[in-house]
Backbone as ProteinMPNN parsed JSONL, in Angstrom:
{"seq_chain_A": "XXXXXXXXXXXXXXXXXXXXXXXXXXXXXXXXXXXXXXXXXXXXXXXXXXXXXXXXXXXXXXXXXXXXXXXXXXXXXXXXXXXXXXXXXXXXXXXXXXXXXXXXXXXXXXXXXXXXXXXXXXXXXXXXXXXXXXXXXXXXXXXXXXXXXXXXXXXXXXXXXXXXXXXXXXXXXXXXXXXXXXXXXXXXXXXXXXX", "coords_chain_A": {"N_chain_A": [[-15.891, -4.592, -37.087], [-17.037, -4.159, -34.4], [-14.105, -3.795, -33.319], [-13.238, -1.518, -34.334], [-14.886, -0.161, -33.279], [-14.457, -0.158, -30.403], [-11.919, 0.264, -29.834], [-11.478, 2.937, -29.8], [-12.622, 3.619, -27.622], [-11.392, 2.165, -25.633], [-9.013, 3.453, -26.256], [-9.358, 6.146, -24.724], [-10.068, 5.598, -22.198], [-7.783, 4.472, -21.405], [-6.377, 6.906, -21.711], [-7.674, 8.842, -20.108], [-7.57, 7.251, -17.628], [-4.461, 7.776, -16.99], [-4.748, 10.577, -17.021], [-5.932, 10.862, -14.263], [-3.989, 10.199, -12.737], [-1.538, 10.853, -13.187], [-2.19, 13.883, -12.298], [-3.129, 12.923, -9.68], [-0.448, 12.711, -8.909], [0.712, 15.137, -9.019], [-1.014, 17.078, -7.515], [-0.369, 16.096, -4.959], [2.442, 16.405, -4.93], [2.323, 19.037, -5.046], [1.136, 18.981, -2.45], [2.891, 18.491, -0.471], [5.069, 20.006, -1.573], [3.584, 22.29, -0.689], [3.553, 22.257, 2.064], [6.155, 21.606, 3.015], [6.98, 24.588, 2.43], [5.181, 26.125, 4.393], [6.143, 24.758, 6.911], [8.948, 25.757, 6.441], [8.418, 28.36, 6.942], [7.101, 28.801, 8.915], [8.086, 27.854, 11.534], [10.677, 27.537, 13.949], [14.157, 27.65, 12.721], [15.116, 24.903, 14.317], [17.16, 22.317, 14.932], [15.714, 20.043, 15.121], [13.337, 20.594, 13.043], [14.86, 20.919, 10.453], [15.573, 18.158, 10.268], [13.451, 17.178, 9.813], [12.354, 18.5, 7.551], [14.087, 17.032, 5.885], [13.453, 14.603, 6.374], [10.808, 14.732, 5.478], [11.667, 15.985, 2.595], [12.684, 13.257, 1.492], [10.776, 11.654, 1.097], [9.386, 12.817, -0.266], [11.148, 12.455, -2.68], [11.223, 9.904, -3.338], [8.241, 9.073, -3.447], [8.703, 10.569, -6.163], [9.779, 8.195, -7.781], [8.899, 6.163, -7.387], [5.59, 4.257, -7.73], [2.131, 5.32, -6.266], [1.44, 2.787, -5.66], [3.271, 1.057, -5.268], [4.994, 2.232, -3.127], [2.921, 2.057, -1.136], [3.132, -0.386, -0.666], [5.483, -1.195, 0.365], [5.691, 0.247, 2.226], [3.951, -1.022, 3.673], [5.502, -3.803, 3.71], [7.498, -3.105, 5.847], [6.137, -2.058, 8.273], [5.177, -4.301, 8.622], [7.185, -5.2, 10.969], [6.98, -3.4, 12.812], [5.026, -4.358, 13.581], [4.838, -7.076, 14.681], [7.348, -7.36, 15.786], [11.001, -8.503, 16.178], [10.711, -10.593, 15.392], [10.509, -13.976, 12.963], [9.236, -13.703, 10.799], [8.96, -10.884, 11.1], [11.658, -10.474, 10.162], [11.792, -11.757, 7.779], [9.824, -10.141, 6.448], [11.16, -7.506, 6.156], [13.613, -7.837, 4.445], [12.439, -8.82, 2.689], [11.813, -6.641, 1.382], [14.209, -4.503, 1.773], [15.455, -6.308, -0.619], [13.067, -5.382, -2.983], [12.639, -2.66, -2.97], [15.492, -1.508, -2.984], [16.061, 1.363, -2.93], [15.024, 3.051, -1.269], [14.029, 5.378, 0.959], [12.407, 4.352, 3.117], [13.557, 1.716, 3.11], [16.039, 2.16, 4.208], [15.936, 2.579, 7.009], [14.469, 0.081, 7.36], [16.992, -1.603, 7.156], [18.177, -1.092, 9.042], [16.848, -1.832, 11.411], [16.844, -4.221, 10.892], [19.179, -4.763, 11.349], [19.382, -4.114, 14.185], [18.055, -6.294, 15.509], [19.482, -8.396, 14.959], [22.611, -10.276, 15.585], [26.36, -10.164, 16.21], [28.363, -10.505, 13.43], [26.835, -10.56, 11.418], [24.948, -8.605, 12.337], [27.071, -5.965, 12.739], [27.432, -6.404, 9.828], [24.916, -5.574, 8.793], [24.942, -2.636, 10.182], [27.237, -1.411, 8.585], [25.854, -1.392, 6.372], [24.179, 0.202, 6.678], [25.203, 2.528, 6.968], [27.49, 2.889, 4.472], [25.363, 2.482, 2.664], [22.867, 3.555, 2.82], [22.88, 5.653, 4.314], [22.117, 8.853, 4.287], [19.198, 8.571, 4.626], [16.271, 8.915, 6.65], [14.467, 8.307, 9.59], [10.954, 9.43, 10.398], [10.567, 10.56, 12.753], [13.016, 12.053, 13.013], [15.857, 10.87, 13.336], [18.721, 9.479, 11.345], [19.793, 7.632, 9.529], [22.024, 6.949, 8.974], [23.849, 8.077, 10.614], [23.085, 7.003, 13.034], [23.307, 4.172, 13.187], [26.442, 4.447, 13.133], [26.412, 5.137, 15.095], [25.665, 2.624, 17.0], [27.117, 0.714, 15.821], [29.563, 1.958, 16.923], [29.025, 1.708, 19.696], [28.973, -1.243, 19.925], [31.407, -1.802, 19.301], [33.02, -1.137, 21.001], [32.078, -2.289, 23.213], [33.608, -4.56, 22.44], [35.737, -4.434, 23.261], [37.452, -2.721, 21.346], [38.508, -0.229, 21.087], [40.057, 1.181, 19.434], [38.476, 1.585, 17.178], [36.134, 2.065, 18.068], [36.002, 4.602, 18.634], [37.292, 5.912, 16.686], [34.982, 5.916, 15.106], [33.172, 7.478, 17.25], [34.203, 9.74, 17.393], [33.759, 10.542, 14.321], [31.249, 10.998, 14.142], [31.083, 13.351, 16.365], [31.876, 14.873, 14.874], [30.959, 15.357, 12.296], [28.039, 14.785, 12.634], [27.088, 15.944, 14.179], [24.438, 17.049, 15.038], [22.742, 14.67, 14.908], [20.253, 12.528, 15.874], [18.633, 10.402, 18.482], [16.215, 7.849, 19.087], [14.844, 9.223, 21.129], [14.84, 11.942, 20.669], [17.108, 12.839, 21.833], [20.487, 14.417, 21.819], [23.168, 12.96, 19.968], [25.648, 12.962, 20.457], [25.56, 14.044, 23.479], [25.193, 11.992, 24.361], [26.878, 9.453, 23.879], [28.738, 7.127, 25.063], [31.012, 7.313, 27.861], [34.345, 8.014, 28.32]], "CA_chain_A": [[-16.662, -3.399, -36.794], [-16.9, -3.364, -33.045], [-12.964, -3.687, -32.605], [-13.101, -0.249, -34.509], [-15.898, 1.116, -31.892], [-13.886, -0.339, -28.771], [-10.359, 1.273, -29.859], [-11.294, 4.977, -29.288], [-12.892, 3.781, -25.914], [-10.643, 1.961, -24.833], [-7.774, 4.368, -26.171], [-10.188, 6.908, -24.022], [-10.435, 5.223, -21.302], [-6.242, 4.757, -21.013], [-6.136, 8.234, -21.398], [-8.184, 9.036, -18.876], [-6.171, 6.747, -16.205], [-3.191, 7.998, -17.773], [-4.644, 11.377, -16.59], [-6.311, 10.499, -13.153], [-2.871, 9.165, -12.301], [-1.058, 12.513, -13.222], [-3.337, 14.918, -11.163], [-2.846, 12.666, -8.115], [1.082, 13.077, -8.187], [0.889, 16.678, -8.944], [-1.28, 17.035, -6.065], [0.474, 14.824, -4.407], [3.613, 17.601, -4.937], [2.101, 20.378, -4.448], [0.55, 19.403, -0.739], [4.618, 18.296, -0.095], [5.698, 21.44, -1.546], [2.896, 23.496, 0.827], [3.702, 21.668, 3.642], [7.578, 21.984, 3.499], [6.952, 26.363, 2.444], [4.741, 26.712, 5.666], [7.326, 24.152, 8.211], [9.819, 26.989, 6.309], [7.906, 30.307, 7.046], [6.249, 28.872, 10.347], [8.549, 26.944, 12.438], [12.175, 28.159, 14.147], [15.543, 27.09, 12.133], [16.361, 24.061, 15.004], [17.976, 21.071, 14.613], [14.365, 18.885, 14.895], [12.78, 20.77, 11.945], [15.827, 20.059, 9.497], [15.742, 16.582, 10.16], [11.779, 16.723, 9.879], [12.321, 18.707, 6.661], [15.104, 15.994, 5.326], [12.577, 13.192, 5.696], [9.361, 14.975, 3.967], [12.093, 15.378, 1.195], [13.284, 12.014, 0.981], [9.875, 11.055, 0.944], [8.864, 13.114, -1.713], [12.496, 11.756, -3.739], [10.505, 8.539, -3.1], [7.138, 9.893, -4.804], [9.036, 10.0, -7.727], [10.846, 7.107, -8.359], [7.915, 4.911, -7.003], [4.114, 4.516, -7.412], [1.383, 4.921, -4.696], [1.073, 1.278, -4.901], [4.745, 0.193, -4.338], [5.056, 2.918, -1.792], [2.082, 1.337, -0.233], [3.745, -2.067, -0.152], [6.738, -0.495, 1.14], [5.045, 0.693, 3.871], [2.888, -2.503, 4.514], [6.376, -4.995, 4.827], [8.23, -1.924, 6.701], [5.454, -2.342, 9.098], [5.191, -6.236, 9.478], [8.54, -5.343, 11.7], [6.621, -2.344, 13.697], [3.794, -5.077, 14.331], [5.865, -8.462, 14.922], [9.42, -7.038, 16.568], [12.0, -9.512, 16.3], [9.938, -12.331, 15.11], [11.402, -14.309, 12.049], [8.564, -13.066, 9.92], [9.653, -9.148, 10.796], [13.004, -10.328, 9.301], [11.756, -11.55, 6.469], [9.403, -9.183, 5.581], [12.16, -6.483, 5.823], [14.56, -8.681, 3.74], [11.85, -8.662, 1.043], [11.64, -4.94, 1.534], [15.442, -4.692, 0.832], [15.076, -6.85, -2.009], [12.149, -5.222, -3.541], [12.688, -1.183, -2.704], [16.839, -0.925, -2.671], [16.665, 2.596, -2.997], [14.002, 3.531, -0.573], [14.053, 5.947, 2.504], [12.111, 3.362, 4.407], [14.218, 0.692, 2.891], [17.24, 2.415, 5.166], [15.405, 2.667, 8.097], [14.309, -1.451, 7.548], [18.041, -2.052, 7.063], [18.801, -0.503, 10.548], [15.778, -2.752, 12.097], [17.527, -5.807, 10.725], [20.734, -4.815, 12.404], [18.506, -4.421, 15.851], [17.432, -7.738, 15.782], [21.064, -9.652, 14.786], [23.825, -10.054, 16.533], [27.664, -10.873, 15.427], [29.057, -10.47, 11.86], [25.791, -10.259, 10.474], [24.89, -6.96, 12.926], [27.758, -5.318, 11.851], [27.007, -5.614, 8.477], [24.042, -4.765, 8.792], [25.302, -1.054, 10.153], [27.882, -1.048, 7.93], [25.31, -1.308, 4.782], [23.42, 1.243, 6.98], [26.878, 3.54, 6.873], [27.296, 3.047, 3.306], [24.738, 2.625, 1.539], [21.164, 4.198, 3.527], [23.614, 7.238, 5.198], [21.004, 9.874, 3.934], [18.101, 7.889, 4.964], [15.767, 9.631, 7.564], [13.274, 7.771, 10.059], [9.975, 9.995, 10.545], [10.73, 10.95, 14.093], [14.261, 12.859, 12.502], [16.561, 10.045, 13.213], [19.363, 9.734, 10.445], [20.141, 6.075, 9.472], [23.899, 6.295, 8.755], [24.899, 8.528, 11.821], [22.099, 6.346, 14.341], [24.364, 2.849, 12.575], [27.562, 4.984, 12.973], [26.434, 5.178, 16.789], [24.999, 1.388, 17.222], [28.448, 0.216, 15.67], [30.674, 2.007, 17.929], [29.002, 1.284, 20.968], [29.117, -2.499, 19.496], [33.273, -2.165, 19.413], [33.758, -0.526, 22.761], [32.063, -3.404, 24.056], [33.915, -5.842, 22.623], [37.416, -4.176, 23.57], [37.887, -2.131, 20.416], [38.553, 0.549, 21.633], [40.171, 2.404, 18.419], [37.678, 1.369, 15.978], [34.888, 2.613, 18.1], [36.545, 6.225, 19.337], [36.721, 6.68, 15.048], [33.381, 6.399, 15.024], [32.477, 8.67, 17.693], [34.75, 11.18, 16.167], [32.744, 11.07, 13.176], [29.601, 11.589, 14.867], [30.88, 14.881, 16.673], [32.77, 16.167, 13.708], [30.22, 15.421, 11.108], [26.852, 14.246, 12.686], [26.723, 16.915, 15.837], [22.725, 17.189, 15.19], [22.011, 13.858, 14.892], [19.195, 12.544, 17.299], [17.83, 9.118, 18.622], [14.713, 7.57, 18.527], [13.887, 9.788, 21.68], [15.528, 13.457, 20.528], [18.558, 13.661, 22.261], [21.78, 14.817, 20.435], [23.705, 11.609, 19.935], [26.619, 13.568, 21.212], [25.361, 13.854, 24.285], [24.766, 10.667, 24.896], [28.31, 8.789, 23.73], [29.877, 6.574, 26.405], [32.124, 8.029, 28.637], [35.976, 6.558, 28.183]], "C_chain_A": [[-16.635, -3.074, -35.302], [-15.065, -3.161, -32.587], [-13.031, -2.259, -33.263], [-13.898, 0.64, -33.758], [-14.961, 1.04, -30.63], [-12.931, 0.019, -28.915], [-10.911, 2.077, -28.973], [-11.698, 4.475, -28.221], [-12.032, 2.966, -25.326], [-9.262, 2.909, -24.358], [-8.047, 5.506, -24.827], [-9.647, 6.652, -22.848], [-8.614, 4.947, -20.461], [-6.155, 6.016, -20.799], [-6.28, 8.804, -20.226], [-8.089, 8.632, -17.358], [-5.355, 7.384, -16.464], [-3.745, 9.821, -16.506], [-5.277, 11.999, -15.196], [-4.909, 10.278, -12.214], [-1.659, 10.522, -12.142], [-1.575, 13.549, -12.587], [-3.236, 14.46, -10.239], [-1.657, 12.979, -7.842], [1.104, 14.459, -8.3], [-0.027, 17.513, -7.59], [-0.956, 16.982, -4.669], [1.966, 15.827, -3.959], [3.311, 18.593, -4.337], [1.244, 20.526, -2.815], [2.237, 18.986, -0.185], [5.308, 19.884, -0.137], [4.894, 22.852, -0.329], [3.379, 22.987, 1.792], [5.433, 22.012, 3.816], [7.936, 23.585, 3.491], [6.643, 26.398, 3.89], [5.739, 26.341, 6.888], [8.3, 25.756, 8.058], [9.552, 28.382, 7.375], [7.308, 30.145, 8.677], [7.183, 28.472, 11.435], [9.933, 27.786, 12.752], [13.082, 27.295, 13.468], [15.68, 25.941, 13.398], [16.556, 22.951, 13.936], [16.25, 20.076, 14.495], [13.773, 19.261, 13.654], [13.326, 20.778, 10.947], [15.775, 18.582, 9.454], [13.85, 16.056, 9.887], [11.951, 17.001, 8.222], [13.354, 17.41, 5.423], [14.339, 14.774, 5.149], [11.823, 13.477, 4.987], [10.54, 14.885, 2.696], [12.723, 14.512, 0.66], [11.761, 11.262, 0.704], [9.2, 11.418, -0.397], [9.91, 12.674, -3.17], [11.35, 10.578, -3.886], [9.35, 8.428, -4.072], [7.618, 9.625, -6.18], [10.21, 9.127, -8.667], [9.771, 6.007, -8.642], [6.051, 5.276, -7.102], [3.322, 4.59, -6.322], [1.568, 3.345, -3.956], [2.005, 0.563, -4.273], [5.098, 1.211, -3.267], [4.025, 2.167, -0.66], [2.386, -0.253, 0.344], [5.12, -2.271, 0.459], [6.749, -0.483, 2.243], [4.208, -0.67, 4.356], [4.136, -3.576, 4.818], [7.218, -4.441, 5.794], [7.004, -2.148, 8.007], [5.133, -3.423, 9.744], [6.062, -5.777, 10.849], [8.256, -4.813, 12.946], [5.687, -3.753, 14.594], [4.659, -6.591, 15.01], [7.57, -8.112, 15.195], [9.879, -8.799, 16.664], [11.786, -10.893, 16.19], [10.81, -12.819, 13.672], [10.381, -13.46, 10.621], [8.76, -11.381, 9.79], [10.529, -9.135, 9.719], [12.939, -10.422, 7.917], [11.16, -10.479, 5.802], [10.25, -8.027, 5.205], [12.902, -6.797, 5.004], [13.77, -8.677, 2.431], [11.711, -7.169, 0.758], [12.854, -4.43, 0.424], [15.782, -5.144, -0.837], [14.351, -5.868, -3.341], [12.58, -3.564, -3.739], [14.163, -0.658, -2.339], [16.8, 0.588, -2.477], [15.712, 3.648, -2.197], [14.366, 4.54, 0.402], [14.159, 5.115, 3.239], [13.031, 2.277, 4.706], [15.782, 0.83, 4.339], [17.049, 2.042, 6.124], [14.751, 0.681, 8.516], [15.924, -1.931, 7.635], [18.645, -1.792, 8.396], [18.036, -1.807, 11.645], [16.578, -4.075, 12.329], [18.815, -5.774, 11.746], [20.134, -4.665, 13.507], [18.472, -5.546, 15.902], [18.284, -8.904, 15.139], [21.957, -9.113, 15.37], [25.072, -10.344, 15.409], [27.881, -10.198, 14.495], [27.429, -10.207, 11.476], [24.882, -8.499, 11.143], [25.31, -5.93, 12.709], [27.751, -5.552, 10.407], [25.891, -5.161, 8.444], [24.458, -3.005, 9.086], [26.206, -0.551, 9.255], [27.388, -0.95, 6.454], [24.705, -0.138, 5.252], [24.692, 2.632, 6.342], [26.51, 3.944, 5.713], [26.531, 3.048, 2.227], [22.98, 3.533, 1.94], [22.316, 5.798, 4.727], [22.684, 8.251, 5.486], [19.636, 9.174, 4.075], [17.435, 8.803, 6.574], [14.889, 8.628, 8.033], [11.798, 9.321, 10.336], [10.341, 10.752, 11.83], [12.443, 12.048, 13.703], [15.57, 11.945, 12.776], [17.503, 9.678, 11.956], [19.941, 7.857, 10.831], [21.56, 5.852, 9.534], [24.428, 6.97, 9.955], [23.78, 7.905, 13.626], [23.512, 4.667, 14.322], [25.374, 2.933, 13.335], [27.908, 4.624, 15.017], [26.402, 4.3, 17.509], [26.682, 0.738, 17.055], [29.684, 0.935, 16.631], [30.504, 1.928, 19.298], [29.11, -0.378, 20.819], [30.765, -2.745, 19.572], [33.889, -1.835, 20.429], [33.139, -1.625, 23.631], [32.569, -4.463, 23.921], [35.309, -5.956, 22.975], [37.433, -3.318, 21.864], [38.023, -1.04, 20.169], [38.667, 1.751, 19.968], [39.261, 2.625, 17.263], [35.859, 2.441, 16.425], [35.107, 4.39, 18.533], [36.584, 6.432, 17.675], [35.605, 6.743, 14.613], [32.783, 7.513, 15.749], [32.782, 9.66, 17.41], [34.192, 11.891, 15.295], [31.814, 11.624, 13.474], [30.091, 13.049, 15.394], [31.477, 15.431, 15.789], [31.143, 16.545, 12.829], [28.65, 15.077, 11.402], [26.451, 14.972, 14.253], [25.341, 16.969, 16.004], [22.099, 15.984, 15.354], [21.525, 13.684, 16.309], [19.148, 11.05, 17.411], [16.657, 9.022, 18.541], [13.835, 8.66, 20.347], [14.108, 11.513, 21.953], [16.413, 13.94, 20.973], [19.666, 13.314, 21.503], [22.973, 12.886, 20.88], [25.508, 11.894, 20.887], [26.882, 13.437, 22.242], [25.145, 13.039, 25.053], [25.636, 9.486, 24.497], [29.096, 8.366, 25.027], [30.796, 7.32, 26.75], [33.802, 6.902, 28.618], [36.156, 5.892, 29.151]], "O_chain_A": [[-16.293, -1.96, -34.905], [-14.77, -2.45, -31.625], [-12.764, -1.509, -32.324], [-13.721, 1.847, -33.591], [-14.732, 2.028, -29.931], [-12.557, 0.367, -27.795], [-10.89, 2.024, -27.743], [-10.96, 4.947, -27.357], [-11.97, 3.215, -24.122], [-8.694, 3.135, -23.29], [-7.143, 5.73, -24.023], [-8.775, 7.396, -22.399], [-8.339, 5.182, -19.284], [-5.842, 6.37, -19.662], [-5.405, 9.193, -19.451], [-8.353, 9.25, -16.326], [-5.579, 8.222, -15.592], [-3.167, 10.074, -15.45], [-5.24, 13.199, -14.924], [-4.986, 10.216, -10.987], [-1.125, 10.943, -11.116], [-0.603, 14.279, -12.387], [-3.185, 15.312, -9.352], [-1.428, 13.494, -6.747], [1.706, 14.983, -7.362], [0.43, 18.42, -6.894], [-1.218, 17.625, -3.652], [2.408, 15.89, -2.812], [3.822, 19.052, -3.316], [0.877, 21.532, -2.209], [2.487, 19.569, 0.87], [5.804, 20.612, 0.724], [5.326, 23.759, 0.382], [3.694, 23.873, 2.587], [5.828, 22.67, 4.778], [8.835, 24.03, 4.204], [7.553, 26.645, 4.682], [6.137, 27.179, 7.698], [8.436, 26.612, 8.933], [10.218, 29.045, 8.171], [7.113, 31.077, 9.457], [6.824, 28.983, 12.496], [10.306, 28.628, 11.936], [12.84, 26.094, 13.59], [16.875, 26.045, 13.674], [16.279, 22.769, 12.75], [16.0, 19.498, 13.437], [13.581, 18.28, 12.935], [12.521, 20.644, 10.025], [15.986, 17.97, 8.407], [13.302, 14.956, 9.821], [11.768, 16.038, 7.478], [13.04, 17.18, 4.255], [14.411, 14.027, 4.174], [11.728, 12.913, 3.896], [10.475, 13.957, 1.89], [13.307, 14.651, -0.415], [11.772, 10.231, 0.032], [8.683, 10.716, -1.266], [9.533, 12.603, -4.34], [10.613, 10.678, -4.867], [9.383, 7.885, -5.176], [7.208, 8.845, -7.039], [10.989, 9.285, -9.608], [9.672, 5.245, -9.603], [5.454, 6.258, -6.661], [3.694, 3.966, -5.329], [1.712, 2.875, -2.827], [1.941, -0.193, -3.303], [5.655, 0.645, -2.326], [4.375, 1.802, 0.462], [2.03, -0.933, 1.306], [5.654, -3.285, 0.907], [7.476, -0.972, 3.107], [4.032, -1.042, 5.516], [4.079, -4.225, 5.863], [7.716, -5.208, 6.619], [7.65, -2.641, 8.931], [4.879, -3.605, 10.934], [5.487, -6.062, 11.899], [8.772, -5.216, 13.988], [5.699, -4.022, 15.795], [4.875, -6.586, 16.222], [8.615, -8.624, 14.792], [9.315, -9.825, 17.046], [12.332, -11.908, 16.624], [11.725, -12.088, 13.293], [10.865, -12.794, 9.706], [8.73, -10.736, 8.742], [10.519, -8.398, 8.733], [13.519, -9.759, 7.058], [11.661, -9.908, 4.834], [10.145, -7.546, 4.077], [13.146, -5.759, 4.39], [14.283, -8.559, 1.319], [11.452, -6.789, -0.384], [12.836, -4.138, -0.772], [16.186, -4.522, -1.82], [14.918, -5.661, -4.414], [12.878, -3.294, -4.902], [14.301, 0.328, -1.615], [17.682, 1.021, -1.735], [15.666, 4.85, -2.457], [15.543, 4.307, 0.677], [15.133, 4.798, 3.922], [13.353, 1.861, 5.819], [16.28, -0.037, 5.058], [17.769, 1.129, 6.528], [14.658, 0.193, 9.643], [16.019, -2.884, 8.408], [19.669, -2.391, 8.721], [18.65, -2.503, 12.454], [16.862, -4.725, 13.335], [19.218, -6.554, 12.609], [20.615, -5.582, 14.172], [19.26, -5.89, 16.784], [17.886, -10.038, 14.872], [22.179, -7.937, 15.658], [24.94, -10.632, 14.22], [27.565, -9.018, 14.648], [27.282, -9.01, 11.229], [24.403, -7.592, 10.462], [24.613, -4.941, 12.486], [28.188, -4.596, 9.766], [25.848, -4.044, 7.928], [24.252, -2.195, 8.182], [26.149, 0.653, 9.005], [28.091, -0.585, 5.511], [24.582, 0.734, 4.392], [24.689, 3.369, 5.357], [25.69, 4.831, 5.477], [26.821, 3.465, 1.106], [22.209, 3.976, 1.089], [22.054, 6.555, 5.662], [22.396, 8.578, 6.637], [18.918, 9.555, 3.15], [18.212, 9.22, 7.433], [14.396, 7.925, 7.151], [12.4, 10.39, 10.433], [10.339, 11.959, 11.588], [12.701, 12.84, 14.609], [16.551, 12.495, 12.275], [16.647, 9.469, 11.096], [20.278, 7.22, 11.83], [22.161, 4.881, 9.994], [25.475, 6.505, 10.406], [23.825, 8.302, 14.79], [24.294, 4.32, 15.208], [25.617, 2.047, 14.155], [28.811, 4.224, 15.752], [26.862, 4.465, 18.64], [27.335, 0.36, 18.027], [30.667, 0.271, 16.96], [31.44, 2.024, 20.091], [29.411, -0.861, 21.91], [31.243, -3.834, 19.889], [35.038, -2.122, 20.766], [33.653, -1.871, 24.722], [32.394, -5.386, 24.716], [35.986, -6.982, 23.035], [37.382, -4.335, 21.173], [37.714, -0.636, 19.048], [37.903, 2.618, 19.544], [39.265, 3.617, 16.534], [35.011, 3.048, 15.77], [34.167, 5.174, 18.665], [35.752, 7.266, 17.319], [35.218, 7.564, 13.781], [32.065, 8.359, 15.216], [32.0, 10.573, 17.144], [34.027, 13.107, 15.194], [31.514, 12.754, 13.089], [29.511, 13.997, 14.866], [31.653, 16.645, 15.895], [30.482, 17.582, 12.783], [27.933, 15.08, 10.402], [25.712, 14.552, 15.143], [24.948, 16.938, 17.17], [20.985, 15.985, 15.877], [21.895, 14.179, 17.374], [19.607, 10.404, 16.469], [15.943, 9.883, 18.026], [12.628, 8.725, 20.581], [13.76, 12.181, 22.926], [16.762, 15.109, 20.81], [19.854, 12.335, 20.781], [23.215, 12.152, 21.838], [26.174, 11.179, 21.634], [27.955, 12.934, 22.576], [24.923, 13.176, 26.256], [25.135, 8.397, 24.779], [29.824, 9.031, 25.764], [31.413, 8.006, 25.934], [34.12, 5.727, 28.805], [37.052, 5.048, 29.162]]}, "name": "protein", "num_of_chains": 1, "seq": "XXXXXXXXXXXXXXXXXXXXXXXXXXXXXXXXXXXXXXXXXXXXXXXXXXXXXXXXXXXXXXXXXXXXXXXXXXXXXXXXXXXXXXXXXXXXXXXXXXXXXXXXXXXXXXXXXXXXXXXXXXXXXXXXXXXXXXXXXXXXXXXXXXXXXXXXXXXXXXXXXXXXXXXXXXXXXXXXXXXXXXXXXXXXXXXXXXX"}
């Protein structure tokens, strides 16, 4: 008798998460979707507000792949790294990041970190997973993970004598990555070693 009273409330009571949970992401959309109309209708076409607009919508890709909560834990070992630079615990926590959130935004932007804070063979791969696999990855500030990598790795081969490996990189960058920025807004272009 009571398991037939506590169904319907419990069924209820799923429901009712079920639809608490739905109203936050649609919410959740529609202050993403206002916010990227007004950047549209308010802001001038440059180069900083494309790369602003490219992260809100990798973030909102993100939204819906992932829940608040693993977004939130995303963001909490993505941050160990902000709070503890180059400690062993940054590394790992980013490494569980990787692990945990392959297909993340942030995840890119932790995969770049890691390559900051190694040297050697393991540096270069690191940029070279940045390259290939986090390319389309945005940091918050408009920073682009695969053409920031693209930039890290060929100043990494011109210093070690490699001359042709790192001049095909910068190539790339002014053919195909002319807008990209650094972490303090200048065109990456502009700022490519001199031969």
């Amino acid at each position: 008798m009571k398991t037939k009273i506590l169904l319907p409330i419990v069924l209820l009571a799923i429901i009712a998460i079920l639809g608490v949970s739905l109203a936050y992401e649609v919410v959740q959309n529609h202050r993403i979707s206002r916010s990227l109309k007004h950047l549209k209708a308010n802001q001038p076409d440059t180069n900083d507000h494309k790369q602003s607009l490219q992260f809100m919508t990798r973030t909102a890709q993100d939204r819906g792949k992932y829940t608040p909560a693993q977004l939130s834990d995303a963001e909490q070992l993505y941050q160990v790294a902000n709070q503890k630079w180059g400690t062993p615990e940054a590394k790992e926590s980013l490494q569980t990041m990787v692990q945990k959130f392959p297909d993340n935004n942030r995840t890119g932007c932790a995969v770049l970190y890691l390559a900051q804070m190694s040297q050697g063979d393991e540096r270069a791969q690191y940029l070279q997973d940045c390259i290939e696999k986090y390319n389309d990855c945005f940091y918050g500030d408009g920073v682009q993970v695969g053409a920031y990598a693209r930039f890290l790795l060929a100043k990494d081969y011109k210093s070690q004598g490699d001359t042709s490996k790192a001049e095909a990189l910068f190539n790339e960058i002014k053919a195909k990555y002319a807008g990209a920025i650094d972490h303090n807004g200048n065109l990456l272009v502009d700022i490519l070693p001199e031969d």
